[in-house]
C-alpha positions as CSV (number, residue, x, y, z in Angstrom):
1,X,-11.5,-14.0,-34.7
2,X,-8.2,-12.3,-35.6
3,X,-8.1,-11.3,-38.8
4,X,-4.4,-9.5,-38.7
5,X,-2.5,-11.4,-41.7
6,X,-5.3,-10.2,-43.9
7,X,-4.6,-7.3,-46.2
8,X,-6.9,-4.6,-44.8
9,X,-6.5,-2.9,-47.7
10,X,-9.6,-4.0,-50.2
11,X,-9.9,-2.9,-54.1
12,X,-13.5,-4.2,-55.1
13,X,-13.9,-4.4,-58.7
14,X,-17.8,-3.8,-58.5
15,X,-20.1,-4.8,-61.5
16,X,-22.7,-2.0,-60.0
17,X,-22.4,1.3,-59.1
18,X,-22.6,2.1,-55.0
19,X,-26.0,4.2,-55.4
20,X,-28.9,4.0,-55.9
21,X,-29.7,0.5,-55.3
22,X,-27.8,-1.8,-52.7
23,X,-26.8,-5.1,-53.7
24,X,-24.8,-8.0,-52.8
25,X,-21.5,-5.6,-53.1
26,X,-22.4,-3.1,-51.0
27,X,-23.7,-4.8,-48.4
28,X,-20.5,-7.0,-48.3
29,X,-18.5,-4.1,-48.2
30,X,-20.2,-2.0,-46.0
31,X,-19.7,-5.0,-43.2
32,X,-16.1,-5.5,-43.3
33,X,-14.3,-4.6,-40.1
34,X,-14.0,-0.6,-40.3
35,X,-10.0,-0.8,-40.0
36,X,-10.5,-2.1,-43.7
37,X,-9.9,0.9,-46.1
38,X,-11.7,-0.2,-49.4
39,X,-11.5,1.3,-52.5
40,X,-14.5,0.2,-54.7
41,X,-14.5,0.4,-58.4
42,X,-17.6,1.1,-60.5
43,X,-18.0,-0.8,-63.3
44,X,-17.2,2.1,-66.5
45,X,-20.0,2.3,-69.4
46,X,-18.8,1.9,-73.1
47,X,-19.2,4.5,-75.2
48,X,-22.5,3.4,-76.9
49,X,-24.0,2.4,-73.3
50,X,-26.0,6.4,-73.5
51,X,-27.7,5.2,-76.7
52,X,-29.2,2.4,-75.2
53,X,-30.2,4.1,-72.0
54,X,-29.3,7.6,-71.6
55,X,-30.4,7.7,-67.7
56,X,-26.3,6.4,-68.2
57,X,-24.7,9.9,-69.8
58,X,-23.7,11.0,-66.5
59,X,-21.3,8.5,-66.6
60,X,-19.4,9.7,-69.6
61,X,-17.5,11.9,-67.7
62,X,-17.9,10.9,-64.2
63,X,-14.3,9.5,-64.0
64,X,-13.3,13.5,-64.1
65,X,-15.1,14.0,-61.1
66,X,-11.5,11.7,-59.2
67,X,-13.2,9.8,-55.9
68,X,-15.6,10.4,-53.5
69,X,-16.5,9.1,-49.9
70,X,-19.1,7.1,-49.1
71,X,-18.6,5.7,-45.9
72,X,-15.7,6.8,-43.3
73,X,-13.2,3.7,-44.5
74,X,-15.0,3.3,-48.2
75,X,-13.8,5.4,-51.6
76,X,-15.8,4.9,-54.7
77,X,-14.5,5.9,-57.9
78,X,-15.8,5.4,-61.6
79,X,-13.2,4.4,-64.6
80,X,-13.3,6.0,-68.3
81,X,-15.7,5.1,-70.8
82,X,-14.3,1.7,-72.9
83,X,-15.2,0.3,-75.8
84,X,-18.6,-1.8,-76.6
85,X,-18.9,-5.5,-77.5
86,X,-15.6,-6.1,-74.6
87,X,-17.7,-9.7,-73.6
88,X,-18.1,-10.9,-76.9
89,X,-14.1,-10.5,-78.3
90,X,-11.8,-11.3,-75.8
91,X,-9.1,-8.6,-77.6
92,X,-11.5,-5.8,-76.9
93,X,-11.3,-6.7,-73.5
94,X,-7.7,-7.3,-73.0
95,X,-8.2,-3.7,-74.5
96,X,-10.7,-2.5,-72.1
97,X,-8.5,-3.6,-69.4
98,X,-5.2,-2.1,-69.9
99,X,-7.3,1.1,-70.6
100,X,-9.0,0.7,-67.1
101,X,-5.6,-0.1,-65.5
102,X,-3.8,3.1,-66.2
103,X,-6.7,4.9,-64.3
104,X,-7.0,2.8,-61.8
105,X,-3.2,2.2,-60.7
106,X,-3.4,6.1,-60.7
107,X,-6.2,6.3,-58.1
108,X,-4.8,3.3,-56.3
109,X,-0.9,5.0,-55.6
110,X,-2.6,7.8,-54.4
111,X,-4.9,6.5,-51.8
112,X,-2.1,4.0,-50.7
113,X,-3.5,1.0,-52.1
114,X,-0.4,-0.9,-52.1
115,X,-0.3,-4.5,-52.3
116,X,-4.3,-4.7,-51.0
117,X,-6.7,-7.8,-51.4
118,X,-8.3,-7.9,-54.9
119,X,-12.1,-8.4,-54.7
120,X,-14.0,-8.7,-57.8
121,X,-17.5,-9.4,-59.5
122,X,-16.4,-9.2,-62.8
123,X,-15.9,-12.4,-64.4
124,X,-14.0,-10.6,-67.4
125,X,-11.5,-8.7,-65.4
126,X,-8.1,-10.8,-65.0
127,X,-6.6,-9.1,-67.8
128,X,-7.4,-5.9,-65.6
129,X,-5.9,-7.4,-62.3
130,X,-2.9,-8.7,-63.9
131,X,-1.5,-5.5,-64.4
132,X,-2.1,-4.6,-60.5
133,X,0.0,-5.0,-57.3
134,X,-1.8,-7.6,-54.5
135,X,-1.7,-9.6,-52.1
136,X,-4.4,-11.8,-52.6
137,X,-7.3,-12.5,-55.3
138,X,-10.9,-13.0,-54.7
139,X,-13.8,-13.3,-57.3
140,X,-17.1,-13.4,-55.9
141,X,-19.4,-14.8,-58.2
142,X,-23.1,-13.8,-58.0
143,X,-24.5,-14.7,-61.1
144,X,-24.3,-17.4,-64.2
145,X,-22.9,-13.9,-66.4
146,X,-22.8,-15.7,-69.7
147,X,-26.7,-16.0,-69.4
148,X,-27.4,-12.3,-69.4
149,X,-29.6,-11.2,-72.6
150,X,-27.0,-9.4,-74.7
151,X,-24.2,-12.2,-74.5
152,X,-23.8,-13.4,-78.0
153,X,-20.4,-15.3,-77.2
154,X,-21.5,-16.9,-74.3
155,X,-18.5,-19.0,-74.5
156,X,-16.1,-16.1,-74.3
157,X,-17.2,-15.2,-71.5
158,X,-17.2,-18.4,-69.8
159,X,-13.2,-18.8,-70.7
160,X,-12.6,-15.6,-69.5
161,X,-14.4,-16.3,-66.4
162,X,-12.9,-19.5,-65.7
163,X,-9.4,-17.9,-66.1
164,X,-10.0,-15.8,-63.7
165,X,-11.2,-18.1,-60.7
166,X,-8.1,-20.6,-61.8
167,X,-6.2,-17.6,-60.5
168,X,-7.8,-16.7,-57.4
169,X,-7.0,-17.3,-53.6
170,X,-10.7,-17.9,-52.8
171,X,-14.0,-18.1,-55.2
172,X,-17.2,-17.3,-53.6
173,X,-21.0,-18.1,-55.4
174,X,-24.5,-17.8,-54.0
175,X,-26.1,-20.7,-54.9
176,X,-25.7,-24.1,-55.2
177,X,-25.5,-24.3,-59.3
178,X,-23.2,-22.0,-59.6
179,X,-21.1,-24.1,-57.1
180,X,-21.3,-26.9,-59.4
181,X,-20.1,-24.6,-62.5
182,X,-17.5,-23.4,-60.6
183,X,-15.9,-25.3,-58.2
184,X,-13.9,-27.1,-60.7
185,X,-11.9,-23.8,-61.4
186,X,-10.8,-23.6,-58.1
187,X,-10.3,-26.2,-54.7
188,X,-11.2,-22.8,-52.3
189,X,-14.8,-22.6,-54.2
190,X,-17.4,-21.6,-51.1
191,X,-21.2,-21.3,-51.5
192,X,-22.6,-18.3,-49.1
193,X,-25.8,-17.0,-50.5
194,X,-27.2,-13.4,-50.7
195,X,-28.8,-12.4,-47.0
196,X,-30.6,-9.2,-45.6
197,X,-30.2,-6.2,-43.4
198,X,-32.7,-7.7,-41.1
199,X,-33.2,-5.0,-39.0
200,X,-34.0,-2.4,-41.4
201,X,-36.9,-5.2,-43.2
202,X,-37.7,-6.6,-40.1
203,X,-39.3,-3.1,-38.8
204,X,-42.1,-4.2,-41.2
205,X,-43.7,-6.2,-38.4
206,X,-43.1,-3.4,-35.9
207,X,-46.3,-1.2,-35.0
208,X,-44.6,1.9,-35.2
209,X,-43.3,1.1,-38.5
210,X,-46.6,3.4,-40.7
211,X,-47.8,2.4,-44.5
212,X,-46.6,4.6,-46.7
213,X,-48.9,7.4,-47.6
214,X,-49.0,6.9,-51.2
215,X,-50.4,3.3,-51.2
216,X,-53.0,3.7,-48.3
217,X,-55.7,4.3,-50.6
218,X,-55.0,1.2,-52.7
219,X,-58.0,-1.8,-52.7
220,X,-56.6,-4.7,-50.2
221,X,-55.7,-7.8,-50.7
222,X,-52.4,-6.1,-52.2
223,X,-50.6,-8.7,-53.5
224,X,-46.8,-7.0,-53.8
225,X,-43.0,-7.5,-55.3
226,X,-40.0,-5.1,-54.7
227,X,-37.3,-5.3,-57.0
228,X,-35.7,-3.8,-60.3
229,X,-38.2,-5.1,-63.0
230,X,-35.5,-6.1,-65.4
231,X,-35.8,-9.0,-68.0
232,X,-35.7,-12.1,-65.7
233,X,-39.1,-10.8,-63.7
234,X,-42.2,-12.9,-65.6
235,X,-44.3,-9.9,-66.4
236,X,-46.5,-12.4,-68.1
237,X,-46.6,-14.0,-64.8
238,X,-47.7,-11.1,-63.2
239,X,-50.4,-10.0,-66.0
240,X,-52.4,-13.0,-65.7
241,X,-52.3,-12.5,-61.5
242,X,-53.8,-9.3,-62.6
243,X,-56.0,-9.8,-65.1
244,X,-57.7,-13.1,-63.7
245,X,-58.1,-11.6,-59.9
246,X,-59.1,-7.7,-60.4
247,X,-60.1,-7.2,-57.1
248,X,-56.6,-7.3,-56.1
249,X,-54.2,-4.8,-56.0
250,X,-50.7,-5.9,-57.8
251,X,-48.0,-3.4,-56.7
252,X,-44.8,-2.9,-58.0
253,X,-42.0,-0.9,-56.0
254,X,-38.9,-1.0,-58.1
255,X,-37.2,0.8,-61.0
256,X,-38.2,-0.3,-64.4
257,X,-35.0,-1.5,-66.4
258,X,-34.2,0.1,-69.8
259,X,-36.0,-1.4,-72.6
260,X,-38.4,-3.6,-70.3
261,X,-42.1,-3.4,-72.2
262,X,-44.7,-2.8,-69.2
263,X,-47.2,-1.3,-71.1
264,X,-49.5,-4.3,-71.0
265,X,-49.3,-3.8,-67.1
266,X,-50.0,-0.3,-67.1
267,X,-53.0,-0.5,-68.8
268,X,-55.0,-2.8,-66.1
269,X,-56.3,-0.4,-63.7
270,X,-55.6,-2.8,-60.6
271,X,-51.8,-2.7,-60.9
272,X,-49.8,0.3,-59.4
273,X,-46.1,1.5,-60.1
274,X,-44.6,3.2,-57.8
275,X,-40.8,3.6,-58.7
276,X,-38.1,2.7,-56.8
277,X,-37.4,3.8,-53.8
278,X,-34.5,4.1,-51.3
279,X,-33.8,1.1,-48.7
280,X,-35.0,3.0,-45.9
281,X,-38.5,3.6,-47.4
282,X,-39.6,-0.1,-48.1
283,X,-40.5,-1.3,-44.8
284,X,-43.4,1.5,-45.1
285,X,-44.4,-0.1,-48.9
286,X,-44.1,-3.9,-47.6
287,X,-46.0,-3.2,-44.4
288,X,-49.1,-2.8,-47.1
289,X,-48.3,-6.2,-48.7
290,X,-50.8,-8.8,-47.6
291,X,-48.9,-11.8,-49.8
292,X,-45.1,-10.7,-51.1
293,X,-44.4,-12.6,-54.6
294,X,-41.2,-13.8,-56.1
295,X,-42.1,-14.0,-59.7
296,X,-38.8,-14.7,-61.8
297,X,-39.2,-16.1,-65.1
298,X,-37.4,-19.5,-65.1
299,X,-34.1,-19.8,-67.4
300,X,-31.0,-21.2,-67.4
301,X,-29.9,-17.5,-65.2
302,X,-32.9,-17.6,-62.4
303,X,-31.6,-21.3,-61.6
304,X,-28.9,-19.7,-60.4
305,X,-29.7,-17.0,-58.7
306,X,-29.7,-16.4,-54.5
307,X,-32.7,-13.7,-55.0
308,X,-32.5,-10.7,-52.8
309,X,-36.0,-9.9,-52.5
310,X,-36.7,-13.1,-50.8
311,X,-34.4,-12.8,-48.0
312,X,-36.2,-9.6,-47.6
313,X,-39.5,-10.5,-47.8
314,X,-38.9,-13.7,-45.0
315,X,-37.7,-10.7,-42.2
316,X,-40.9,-8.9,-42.7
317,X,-42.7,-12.3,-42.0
318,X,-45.2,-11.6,-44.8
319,X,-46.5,-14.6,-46.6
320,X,-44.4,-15.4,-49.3
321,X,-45.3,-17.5,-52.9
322,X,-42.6,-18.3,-55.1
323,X,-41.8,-19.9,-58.3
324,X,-39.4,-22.4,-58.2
325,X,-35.8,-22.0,-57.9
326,X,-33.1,-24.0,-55.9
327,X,-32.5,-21.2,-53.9
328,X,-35.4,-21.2,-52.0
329,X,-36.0,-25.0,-52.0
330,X,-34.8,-25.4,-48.0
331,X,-37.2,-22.9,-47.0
332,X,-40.3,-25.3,-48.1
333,X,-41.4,-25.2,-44.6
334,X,-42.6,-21.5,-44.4
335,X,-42.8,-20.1,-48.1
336,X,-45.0,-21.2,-50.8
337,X,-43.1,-22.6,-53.6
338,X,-45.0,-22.8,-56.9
339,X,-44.6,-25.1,-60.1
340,X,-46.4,-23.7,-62.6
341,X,-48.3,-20.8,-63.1
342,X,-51.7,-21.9,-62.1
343,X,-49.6,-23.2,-59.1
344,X,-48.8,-19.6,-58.0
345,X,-51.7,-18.4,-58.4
346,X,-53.5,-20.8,-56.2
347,X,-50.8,-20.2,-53.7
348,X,-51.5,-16.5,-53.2
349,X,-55.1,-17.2,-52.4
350,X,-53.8,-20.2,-50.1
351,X,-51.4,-17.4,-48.7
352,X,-54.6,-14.8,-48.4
353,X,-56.7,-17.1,-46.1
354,X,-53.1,-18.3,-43.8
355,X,-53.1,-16.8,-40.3
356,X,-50.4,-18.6,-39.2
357,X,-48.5,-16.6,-36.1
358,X,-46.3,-20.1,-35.9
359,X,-45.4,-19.6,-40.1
360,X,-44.8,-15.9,-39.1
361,X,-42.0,-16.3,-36.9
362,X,-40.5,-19.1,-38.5
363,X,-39.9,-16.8,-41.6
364,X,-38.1,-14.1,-39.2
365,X,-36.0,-16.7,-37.9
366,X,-35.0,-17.6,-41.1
367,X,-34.5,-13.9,-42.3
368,X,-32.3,-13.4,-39.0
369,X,-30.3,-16.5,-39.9
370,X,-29.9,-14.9,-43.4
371,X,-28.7,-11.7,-42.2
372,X,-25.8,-9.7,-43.6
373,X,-24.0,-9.8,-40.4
374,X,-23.7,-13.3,-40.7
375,X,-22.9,-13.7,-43.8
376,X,-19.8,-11.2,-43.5
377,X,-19.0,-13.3,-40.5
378,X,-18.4,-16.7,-42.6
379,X,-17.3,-15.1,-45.6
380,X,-14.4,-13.0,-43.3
381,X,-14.0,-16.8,-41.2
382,X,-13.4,-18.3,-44.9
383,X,-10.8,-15.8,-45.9
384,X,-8.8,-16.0,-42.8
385,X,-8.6,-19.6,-42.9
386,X,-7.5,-19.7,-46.5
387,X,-5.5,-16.3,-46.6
388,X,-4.4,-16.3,-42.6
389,X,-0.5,-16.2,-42.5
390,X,0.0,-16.6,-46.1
391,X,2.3,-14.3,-48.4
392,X,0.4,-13.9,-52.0
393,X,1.3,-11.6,-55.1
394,X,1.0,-12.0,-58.6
């Protein structure tokens, strides 16, 4: 496809930082045609952001530090400190903005970042983009924001949100609620979930990919998840998988989010933390995994979620058991989807005795229709169709 009336200049206003953990944003980015020169913006702290989690104090002054190259056609670079409480008053984030934009234009004229395509994942960030040059205005929306533990003015949020995709080009969402939220802001609203880098999880089920050395001495069946364990993971969930079945092994490989309580978890001598780890070593943790586990904790923000893990987990061709979420509803067929709790755990042991080559391969198909690759592909097929041969600007 010829994608040569698309800006191939890009200016992704990121709501995660490029390292450690890759996402949704840097997978996207990372895929688009290398004659794209992206400029991807890291979400900036506030100035009280240390106090809650002070892993975050590098970041105080990381916006000295100018840009820095990640990839041969990708610069990152990290905005100033702003002020707290920006998503709950609308005037501190008009604030926020205009403070960001200075910065930003700055960095922007001197990589030659004139007239690019917008790309954002900030729902609150219009105020930010209205003070910049483009050509064209994306927002791709990966989460329902306003449900986020923290939001007090949910409906702030929502307003600022829904400014925002009123004045885009082209709205992207991962899964089919927030389609339904959204598509009402904007005609070009386009569901493409969350996929995998298939061949990197795929090596799972390759005989030269080894176990990690650090689990090998752990008591099979090892019943695992990889993730960040942040709020939305049912750690209650988890405890009673644990504590009801303690000849299974319950490992978590994932970074612990700030001011998530997993004492209780810690303190049963059949459940293992391992810390996160980078993308290239998982394979070598999920090869140990006899049943992978998708444990969110149901709310009103897990409805709506296209989970990450469980595009993952499907090209390993490990068993899966899942709660319920619309997201993984149309994959019924090879996955284990559970209703309740006593549900999920009767699932794992269902998942324990399978030995199913046919289940097996039908999860890698599905992970290799799910791949990143593809994905890119519509979402690039999308934008030329909408954007192809158009002239856009403020």
């Amino acid at each position: 496809m010829d994608y040569k009336n698309i800006p191939r200049k890009v200016v992704c206003i990121s709501s995660i930082d490029w390292f450690p953990i890759p996402t949704r944003k840097q997978q996207v980015m990372s895929r688009l045609p290398k004659d794209y020169d992206i400029l991807y913006i890291e979400p900036p702290i506030t100035l009280i952001s240390p106090l809650k989690d002070r892993s975050m104090t590098f970041k105080l002054t990381a916006f000295l530090k100018g840009t820095k190259k990640v990839q041969e056609n990708i610069t990152v670079y990290c905005p100033p400190p702003v002020l707290p409480f920006g998503n709950m008053y609308p005037w501190i984030n008009r604030l926020n903005q205009w403070w960001q934009s200075i910065f930003i234009k700055r960095i922007m004229k001197s990589h030659g970042m004139q007239n690019p395509l917008i790309w954002t994942y900030m729902p609150n960030s219009l105020d930010l983009i209205k003070k910049l040059e483009y050509q064209g205005l994306i927002y791709d929306c990966v989460d329902e924001h306003s449900e986020y533990k923290g939001f007090i003015h949910k409906e702030a949020l929502l307003q600022m949100e829904k400014a925002l995709a009123e004045s885009c080009d082209l709205v992207f969402v991962t899964a089919e609620g927030l389609y339904e939220s959204k598509r009402s802001y904007n005609d070009h609203t386009y569901c493409i979930p969350n996929g995998v880098n298939f061949e990197l999880f795929n090596s799972v089920d390759q005989e030269s990919t080894p176990i990690a050395q650090e689990i090998k001495g752990l008591q099979k069946p090892i019943i695992g998840f990889v993730g960040v364990i942040q709020e939305w993971i049912d750690l209650k969930l988890i405890y009673r998988i644990a504590n009801e079945n303690p000849t299974w092994s319950i490992l978590m490989v994932g970074p612990i989010g700030a001011g998530i309580n997993v004492e209780p978890l810690k303190s049963l001598p059949n459940v293992h933390f391992v810390g996160g780890k980078k993308p290239e070593e998982l394979p070598h943790y999920i090869k140990g995994f006899d049943v992978c586990i998708n444990p969110f904790r149901q709310s009103n923000l897990t409805k709506n979620v296209s989970p990450l893990k469980f595009y993952e987990y499907l090209a390993t061709g490990k068993p899966i058991v899942t709660v319920d979420m619309p997201a993984v509803r149309t994959f019924g067929d090879c996955v284990m989807i559970s209703e309740n709790e006593d549900a999920f755990l009767e699932n794992i042991q269902r998942a324990l005795e399978e030995n199913s080559e046919i289940l097996k391969q039908k999860r890698i198909e599905k992970g290799r229709e799910s791949s990143w690759d593809r994905k890119v592909m519509d979402i690039l097929q999308i934008i030329e169709e909408t954007l192809g041969g158009k002239k856009h600007g403020k």
